[in-house]
C-alpha positions as CSV (number, residue, x, y, z in Angstrom):
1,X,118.6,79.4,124.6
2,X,120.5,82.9,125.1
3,X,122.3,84.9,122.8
4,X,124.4,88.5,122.6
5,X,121.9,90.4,120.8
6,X,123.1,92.4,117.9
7,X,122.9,95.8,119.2
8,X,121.1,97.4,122.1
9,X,117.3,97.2,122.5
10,X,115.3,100.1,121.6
11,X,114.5,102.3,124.7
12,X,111.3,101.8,124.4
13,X,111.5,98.2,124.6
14,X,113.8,97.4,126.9
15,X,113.6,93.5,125.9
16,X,116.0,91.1,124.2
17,X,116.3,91.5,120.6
18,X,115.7,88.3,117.9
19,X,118.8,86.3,117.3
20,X,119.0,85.2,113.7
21,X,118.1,81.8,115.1
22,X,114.5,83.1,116.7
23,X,114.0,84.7,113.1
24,X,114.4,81.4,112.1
25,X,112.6,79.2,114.4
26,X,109.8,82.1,113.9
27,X,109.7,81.2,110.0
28,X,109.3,77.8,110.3
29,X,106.4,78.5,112.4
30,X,104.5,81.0,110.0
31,X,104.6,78.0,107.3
32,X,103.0,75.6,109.3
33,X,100.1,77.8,110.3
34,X,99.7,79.1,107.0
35,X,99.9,76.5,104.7
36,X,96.3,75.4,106.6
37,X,94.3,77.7,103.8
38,X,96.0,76.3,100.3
39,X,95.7,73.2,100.7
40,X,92.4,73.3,98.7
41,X,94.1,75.1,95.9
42,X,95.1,72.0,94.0
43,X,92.4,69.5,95.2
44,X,89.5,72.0,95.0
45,X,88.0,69.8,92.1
46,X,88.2,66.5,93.4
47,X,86.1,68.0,96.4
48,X,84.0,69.2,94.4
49,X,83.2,65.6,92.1
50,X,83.6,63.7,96.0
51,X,80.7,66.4,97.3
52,X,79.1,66.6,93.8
53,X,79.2,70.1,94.2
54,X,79.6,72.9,91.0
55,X,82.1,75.6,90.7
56,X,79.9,78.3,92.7
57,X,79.3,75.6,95.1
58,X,82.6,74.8,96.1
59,X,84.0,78.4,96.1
60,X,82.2,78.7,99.4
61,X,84.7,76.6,100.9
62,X,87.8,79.4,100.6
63,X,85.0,82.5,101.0
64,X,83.6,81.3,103.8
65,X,86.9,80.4,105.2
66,X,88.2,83.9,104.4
67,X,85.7,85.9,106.3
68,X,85.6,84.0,108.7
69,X,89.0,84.4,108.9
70,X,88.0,88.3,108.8
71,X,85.7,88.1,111.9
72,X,88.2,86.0,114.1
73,X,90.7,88.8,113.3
74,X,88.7,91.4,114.2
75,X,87.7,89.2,117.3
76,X,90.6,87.6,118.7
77,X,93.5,89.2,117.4
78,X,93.1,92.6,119.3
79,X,93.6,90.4,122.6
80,X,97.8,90.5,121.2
81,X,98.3,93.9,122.8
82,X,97.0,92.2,126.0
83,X,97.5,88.7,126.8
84,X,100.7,86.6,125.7
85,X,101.2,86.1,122.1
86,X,103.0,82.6,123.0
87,X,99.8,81.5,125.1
88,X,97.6,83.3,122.3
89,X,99.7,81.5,119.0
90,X,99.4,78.0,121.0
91,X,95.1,78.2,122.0
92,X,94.4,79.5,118.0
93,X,96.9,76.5,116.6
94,X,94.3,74.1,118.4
95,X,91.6,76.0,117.0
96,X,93.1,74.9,113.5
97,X,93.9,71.5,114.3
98,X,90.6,70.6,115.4
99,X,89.0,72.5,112.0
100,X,91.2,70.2,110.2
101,X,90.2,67.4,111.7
102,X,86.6,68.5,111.0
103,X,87.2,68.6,107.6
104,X,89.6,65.5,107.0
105,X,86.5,63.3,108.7
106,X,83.5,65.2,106.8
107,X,80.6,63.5,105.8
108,X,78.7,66.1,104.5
109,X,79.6,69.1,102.3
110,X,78.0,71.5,104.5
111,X,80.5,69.5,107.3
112,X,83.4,70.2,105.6
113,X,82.2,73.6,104.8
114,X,81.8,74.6,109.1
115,X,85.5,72.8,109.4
116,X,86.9,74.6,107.0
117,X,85.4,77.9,108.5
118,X,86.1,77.0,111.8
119,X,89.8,76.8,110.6
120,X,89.2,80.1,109.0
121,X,88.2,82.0,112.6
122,X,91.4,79.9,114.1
123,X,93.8,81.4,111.9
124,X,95.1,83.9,114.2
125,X,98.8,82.5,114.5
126,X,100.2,83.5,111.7
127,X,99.4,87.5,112.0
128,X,100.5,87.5,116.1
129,X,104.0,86.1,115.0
130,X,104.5,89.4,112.6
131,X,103.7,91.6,115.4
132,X,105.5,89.8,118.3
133,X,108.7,89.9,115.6
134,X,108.8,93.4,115.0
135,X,109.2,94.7,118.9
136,X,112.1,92.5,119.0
137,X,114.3,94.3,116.0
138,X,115.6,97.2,115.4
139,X,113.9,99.4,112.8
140,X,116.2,99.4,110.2
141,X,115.6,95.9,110.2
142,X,111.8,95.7,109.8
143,X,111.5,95.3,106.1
144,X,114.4,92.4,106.1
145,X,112.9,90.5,109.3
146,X,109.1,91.0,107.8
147,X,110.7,89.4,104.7
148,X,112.0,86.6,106.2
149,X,108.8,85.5,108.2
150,X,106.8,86.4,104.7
151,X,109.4,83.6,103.2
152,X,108.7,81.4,105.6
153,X,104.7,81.8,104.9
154,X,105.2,81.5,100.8
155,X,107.2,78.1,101.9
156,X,104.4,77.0,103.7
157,X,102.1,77.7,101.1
158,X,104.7,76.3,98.2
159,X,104.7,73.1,100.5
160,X,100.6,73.2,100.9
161,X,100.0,73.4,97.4
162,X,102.8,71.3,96.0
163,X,102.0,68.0,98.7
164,X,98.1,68.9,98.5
165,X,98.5,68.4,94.8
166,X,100.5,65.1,94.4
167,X,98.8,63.3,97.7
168,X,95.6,64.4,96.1
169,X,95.7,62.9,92.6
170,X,97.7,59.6,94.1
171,X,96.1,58.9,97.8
172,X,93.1,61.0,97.6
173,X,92.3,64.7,99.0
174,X,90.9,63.5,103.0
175,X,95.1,61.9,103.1
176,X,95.8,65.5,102.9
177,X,94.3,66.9,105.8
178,X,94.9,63.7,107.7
179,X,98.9,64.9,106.9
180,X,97.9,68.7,108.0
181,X,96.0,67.5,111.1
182,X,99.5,66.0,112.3
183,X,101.5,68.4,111.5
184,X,99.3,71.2,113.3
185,X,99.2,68.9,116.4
186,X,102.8,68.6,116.6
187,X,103.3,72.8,115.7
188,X,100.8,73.2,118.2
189,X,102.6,71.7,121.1
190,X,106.0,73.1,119.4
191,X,104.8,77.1,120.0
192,X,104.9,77.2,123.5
193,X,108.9,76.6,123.2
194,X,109.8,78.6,120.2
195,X,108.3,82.0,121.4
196,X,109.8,84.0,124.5
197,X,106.7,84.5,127.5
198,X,105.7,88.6,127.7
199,X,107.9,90.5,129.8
200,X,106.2,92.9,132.4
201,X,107.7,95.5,130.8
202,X,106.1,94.5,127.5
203,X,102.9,95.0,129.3
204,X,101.2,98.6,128.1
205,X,97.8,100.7,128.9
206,X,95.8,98.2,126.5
207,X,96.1,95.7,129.8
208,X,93.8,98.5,131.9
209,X,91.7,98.6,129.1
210,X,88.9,97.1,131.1
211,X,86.7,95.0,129.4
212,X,87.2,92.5,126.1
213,X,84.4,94.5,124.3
214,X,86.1,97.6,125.2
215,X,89.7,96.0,123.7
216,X,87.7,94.8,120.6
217,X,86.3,98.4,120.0
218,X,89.9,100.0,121.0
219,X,90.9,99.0,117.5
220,X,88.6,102.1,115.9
221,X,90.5,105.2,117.8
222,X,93.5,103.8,116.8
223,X,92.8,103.4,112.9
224,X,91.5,107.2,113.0
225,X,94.9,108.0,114.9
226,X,96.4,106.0,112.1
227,X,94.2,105.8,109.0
228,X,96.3,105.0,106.7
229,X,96.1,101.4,107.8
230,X,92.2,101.4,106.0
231,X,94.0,102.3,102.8
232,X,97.0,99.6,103.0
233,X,94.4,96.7,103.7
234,X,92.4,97.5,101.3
235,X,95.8,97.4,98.5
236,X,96.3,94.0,100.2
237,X,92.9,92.9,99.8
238,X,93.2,93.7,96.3
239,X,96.1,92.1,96.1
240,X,95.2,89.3,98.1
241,X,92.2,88.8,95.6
242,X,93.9,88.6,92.9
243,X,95.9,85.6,94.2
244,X,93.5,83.7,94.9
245,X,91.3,84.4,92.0
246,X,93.9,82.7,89.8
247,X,94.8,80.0,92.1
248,X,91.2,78.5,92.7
249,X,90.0,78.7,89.2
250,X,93.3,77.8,87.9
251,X,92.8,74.3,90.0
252,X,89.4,74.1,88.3
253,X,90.7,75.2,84.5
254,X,93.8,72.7,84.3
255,X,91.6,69.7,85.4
256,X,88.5,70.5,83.1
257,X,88.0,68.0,80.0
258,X,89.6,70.9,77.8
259,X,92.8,71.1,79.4
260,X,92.9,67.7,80.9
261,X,95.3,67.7,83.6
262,X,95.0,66.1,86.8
263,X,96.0,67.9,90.3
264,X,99.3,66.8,90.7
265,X,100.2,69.0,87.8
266,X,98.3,72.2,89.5
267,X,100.7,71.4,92.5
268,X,103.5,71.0,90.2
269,X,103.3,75.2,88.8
270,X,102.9,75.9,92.3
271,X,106.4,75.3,92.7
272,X,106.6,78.4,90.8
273,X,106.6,79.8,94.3
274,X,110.2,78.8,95.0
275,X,111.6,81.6,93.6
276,X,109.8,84.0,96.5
277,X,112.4,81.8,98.9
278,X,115.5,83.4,97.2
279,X,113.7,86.5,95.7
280,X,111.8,88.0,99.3
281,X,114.3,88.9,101.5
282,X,116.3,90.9,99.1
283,X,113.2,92.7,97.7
284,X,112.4,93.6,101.4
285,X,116.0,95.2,101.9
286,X,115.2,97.2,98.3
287,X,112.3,98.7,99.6
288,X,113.7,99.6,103.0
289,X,116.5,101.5,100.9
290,X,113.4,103.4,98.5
291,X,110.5,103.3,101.1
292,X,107.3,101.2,101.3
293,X,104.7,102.8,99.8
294,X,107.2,103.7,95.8
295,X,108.1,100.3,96.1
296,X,104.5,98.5,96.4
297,X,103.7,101.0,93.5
298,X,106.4,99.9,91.2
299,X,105.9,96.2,92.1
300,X,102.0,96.8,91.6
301,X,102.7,97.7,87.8
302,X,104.6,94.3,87.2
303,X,101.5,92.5,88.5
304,X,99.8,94.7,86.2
305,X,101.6,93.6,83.0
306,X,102.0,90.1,84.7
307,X,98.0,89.8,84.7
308,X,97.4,91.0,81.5
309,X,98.9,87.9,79.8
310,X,97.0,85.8,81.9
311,X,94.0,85.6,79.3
312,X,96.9,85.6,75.7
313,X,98.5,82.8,77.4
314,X,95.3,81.0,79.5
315,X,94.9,78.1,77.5
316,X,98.8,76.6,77.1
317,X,99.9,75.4,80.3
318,X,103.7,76.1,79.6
319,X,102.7,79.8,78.1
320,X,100.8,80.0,81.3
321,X,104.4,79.8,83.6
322,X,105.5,83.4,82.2
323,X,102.3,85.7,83.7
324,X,102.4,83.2,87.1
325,X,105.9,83.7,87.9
326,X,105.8,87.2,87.6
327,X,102.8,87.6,89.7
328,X,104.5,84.7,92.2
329,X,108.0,86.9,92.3
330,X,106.3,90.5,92.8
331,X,102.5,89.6,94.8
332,X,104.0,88.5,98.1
333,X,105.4,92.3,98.2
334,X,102.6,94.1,98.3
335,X,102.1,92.0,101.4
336,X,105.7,92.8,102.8
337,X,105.2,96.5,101.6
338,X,102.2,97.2,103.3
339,X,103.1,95.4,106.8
340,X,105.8,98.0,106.9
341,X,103.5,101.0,106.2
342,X,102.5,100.3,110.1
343,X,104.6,97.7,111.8
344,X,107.6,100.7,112.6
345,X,104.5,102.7,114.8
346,X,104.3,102.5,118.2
347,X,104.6,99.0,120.0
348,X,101.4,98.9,121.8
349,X,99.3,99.4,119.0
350,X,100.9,97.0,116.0
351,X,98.5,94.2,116.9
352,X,95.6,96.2,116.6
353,X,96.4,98.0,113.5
354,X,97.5,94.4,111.9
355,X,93.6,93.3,113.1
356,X,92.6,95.8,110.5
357,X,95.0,95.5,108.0
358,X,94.4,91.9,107.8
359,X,90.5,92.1,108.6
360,X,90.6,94.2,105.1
361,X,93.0,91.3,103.5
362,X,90.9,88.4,104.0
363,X,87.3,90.1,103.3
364,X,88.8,91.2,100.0
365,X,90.0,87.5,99.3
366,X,86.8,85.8,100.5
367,X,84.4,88.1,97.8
368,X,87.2,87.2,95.4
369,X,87.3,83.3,96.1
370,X,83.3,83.3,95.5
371,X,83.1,85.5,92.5
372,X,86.1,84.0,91.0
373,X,84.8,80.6,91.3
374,X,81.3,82.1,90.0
375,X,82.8,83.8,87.3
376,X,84.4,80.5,86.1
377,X,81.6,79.0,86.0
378,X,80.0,80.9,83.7
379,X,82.5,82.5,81.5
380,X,85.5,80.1,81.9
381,X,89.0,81.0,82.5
382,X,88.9,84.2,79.8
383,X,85.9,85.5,82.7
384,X,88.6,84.5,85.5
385,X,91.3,86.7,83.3
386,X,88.9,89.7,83.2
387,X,88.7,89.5,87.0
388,X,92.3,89.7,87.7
389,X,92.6,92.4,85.1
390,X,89.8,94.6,87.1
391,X,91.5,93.7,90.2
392,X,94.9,94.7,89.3
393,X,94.1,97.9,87.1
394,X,92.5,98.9,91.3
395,X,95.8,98.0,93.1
396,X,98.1,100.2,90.2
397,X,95.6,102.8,91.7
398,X,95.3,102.8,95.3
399,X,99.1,102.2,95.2
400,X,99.8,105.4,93.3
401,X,96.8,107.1,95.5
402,X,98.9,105.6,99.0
403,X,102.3,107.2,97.4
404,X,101.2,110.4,96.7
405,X,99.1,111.0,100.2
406,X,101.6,109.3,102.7
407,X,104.9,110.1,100.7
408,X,107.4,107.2,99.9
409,X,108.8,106.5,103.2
410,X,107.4,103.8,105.7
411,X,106.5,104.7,109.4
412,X,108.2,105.2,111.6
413,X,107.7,105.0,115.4
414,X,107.9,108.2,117.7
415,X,110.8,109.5,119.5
């Protein structure tokens, strides 16, 4: 495939730029890898009665598979500003197809449990792609082309969450990651042909960096360079928290005897998530115009006033639709927002300041997955409320505390 880029490639760079059809192809990609970790949002009760498992018990599954998640970014994704991305994105998609087959064919609890962390430490793909995008656009583009492959991750999620839900209550949850197992395998052998090979050119001073350990431990010197990276993971740990705080419990509160719903209908508000296809992009280009860091602030005090109607509304499931869209329209920003506080620095070290951005990210939502899932179980969804409340009262603040010590605009790489 060739095409006339759009305008000439950054000096820097010297490489061909993304056509809109790469951006695309790219997209599609990002859902498939994603969608991996939600599909135990809607199902998380039935394998929880299949295990015979309680509410603590079962929020291992997501913290376990969050940290782990944590650890193989630290690990593995460093080796980005080294080797390929392509050959990289293809050996971690394995990883997950083999966790999900793991898990699909579990016999055990604590089976399912190593799958499902396996898959965790696999999930590299999705937070290469994000890097290898942005040396391939121009930076006036970054916030729109990080918006479109973060609209490509909320469909793979919407899709996760939505199937998981309906294949669950009608064919049972192991028929969902028999469906995920496919699909990986054929994404897996997909990769190699949507992503361009690493031109020589591409190839910086991280290749003579000697050794793996000393690539791994690379990553420190280049936060202190940079540390304003520590502060945007932690916002998007936060943030990240929050989601899945009300996503898990939420799966466990609309199928207890109170409420009485099954799964499907937990898939069903997941659809909620549509909106983010229509609503991302644009929001992107807004805070391009206005700069990262005022715009994750502003969108942080929606979620705010989104989260505090979570407990006045928690017990109606169609009052319930007014706090969750608002969080699902605004809470992918903070995500977008934060990408850009780094992704416009210099080329050879993105991958390594996205392993800590998104090493913060995923220990925040594995201590959130257990303690929401704890707190459910002994205080109920008004506990779970409280939670998010916490959480997001923290985000309003490190958000205003990132505005007023970096300023409102994004970075910006070096002449």
């Amino acid at each position: 495939m060739s095409a006339e880029p759009s305008s000439p490639p950054r000096p820097e760079n010297a490489r061909r730029l993304l056509t809109r059809r790469d951006l695309l192809l790219l997209a599609l990609a990002s859902a498939v890898v994603t969608a991996n970790a939600y599909y135990i949002h809607p199902i998380i009760a039935l394998v929880a009665k299949d295990f015979g498992v309680s509410a603590s018990g079962i929020g291992l599954v997501p913290a376990l598979n969050q940290i782990a998640l944590a650890l193989g970014i630290f690990f593995l994704l460093p080796l980005g500003d080294r080797f390929s991305n392509r050959q990289l994105a293809t050996v971690f998609a394995a990883g997950q197809f083999l966790g999900l087959v793991i898990m699909a064919f579990a016999t055990s609890f604590w089976l399912f449990v190593a799958g499902s962390t396996f898959l965790g430490f696999s999930t590299i793909t999705p937070y290469l792609l994000p890097a290898y995008a942005s040396k391939r656009v121009e930076p006036q583009r970054l916030g729109q082309v990080t918006a479109t492959l973060t609209t490509g991750v909320i469909a793979g999620i919407l899709l996760a969450r939505v199937g998981a839900g309906w294949i669950g209550e009608h064919l049972g949850w192991r028929t969902v990651y028999y469906i995920a197992a496919g699909v990986m395998l054929a994404i897996t052998l997909l990769l190699p042909r949507i992503m361009d090979g690493r031109e020589k050119s591409e190839r910086s001073d991280s290749e003579k960096a000697g050794s793996y350990l000393g690539l791994v431990l690379s990553v420190i010197p280049i936060v202190r360079r940079y540390p304003e990276v520590l502060l945007s993971g932690t916002i998007q740990g936060v943030g990240f928290g929050i989601f899945l705080s009300v996503w898990l419990t939420l799966g466990l509160h609309l199928t207890s005897p109170q409420m009485g719903y099954g799964t499907d209908t937990v898939g069903y508000l997941a659809a909620l998530a549509l909106l983010n296809l229509v609503t991302t992009a644009p929001l992107g280009a807004w805070a391009d115009r206005i700069g990262a860091r005022k715009a994750r602030f502003i969108i942080s005090l929606i979620q705010f006033s989104g989260v505090c109607l979570l407990g006045v509304f928690g017990h109606s499931l169609w009052l319930l639709i007014i706090p969750l869209t608002l969080m699902n329209v605004v809470g992918p920003l903070i995500d977008v927002t934060g990408r850009m506080t780094f992704l416009g620095l210099p080329p050879d070290v993105r991958t390594r300041l996205m392993t800590a951005y998104i090493g913060l990210m995923f220990i925040g939502g594995g201590i959130a997955s257990w303690g929401a899932t704890f707190v459910y179980d002994h205080a109920g969804w008004n506990g779970t409320a409280m939670l998010a409340l916490i959480l997001s009262a923290i985000l309003v603040a490190l958000s205003y505390l990132a505005l007023r010590l970096f300023g409102a605009e994004s970075g910006r790489a070096k002449a």
